[in-house]
N, C-alpha and C positions, 0 to 999 in steps of 0.2 A: 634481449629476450630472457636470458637466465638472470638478470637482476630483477628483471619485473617480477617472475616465477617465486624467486628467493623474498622477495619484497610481499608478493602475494600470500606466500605460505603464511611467515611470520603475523600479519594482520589475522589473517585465519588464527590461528593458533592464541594468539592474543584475545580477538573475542571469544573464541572457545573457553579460554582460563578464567576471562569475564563472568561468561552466563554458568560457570560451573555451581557457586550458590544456588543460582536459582534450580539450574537442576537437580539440584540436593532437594529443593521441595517438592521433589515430584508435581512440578507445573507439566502441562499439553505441550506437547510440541506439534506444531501448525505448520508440516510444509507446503508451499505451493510453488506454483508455474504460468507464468503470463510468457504469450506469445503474440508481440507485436508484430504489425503489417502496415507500412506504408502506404499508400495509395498512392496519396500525391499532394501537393503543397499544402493543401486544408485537412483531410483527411486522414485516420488513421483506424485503424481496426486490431483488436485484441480479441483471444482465447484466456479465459482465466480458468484453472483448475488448483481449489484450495480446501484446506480444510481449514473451521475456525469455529469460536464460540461468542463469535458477539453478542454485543447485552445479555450475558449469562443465558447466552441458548444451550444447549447441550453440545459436545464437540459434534461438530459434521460436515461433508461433505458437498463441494458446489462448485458446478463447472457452466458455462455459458459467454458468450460472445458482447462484444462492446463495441460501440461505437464512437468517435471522438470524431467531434467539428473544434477547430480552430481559428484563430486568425493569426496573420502574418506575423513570425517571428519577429523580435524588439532586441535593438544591438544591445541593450544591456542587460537582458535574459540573456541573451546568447553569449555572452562574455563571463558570466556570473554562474552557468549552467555548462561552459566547452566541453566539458571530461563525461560529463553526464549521458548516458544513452538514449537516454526517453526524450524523444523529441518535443511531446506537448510541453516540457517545461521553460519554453524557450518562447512560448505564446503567453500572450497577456490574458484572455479570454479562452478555456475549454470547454466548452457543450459536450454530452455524453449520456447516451442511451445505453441498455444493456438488457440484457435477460439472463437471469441463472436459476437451474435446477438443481432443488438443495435436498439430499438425503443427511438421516440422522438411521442409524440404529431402533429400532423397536417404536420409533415417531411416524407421523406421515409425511409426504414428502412436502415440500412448497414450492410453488414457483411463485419466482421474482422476479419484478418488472424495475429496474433504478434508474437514477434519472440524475445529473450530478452537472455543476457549474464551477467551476475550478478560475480563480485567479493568482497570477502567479506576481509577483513585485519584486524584483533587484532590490536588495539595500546596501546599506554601506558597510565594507571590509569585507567584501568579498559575499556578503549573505544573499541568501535566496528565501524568500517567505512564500507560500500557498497557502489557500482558504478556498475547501473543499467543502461547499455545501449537499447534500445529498438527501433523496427518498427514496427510500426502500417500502415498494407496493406487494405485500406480499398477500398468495391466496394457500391454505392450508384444509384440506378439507372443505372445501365450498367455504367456507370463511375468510373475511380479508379486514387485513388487521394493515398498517404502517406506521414508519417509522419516519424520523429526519433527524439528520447528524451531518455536523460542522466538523472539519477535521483541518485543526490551523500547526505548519509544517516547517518549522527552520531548519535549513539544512546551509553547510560551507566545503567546499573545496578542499582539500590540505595535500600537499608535495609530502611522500617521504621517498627521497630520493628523486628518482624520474615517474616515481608511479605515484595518481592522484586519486583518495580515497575521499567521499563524501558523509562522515558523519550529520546524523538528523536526530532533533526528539522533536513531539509531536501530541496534539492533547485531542480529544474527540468527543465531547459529549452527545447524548444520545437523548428523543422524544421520543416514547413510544404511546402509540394509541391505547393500545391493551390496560395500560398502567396510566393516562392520562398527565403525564408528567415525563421531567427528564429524567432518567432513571438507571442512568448508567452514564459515568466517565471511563475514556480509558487513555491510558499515557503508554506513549512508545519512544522506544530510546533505541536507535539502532547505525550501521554504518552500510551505504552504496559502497561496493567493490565492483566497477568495470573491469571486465579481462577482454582485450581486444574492440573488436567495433561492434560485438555480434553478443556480446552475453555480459550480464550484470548480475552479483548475487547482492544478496539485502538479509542479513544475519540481522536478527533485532529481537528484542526482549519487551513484552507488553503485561500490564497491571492493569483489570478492571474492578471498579469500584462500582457493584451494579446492588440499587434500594426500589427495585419493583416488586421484593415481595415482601413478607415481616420485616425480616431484618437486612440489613446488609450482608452485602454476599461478595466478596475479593475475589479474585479469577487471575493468575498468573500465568504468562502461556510464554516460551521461547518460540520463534518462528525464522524460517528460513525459506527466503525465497528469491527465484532464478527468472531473468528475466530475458529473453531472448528476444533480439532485434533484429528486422528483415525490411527491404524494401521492395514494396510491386510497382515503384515507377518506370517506366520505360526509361531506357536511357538511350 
């Protein structure tokens, strides 16, 4: 347990000295908190509370509940994925409803309705690929605008020492209604640290490239987020 801790810190410490440029540019930092819930073999349910600026929203505020259907884990997700916490990554097929309540600052609020199909692919040396289609139904003042974004996700395993850390990058282009066009990329580069069987942090550093208004508009944001695992199956 004290080499994993010692093994733990150093990782920490290391993407910290990483993202320290980027925090020289005074980019957002976005933290959040997902809390996962078990059910039962199909089933899983999540609380997300996050802050964030996608498609060059303004930074804000958004917490709401998820729902994930799945299907039967696949032995070579589940071999490609062991160390990993989140159990939908271990399914071929994720279905996923949600609702989130978004504050901004001196904005109005919005509620959102999303709605997300996730496949996940085992490849070769170890890789893990997902393609995260997604619609965000959003209503803002009696107006309702949406969006859809594809979010395609390589991630791999790596040993240092007894402890196994999961770096990913990841690229996500965006449609939005309002602008008629895709009008926002954004790329993430970041690493899964599991600690124990019950919590996961995800240190990661994100670049958006968003052209829905005159000009181009870059967006850099560091984010950190904790991912807590629980199960409500009977046992």
């Amino acid at each position: 347990m004290a080499q994993l801790h010692r093994t733990f810190r150093r990782e920490v410490i290391f993407l910290g000295l990483a993202l320290l440029p980027a925090c020289a540019q005074n980019v957002q930092f976005l933290p959040e908190v997902d809390t996962y819930v078990r059910l039962n073999s199909v089933l899983q349910t999540y609380l997300e509370a996050k802050s964030d600026q996608d498609a060059g929203d303004p930074l804000q505020a958004g917490i709401g509940p998820s729902l994930q259907l799945y299907l039967k884990p696949l032995v070579t997700l589940k071999e490609v994925t062991v160390f990993d916490l989140d159990n939908s990554k271990k399914r071929l097929f994720v279905l996923e409803t949600g609702y989130r309540y978004i504050a901004a600052p001196d904005t109005p609020t919005t509620n959102r309705m999303l709605n997300c199909a996730t496949f996940n692919f085992p490849l070769r040396a170890g890789f893990h690929l997902s393609d995260r289609s997604r619609a965000d139904l959003d209503w803002t003042s009696g107006n309702f605008t949406w969006r859809y974004r594809n979010k395609l996700t390589v991630e791999r395993t790596f040993a240092v020492s007894s402890y196994h850390l999961i770096p990913y990058a990841a690229v996500e282009p965006y449609y939005e209604s309002k602008f008629g066009k895709w009008s926002t990329t954004a790329l993430y580069a970041g690493c899964l640290l599991p600690v124990g069987h019950h919590v996961e942090f995800n240190p990661y550093y994100e670049h958006e490239n968003n052209t829905g208004g005159r000009a181009n508009h870059p967006e850099n944001a560091v984010g950190l987020a904790v991912y807590l695992f629980f199960s409500g199956e009977n046992k």
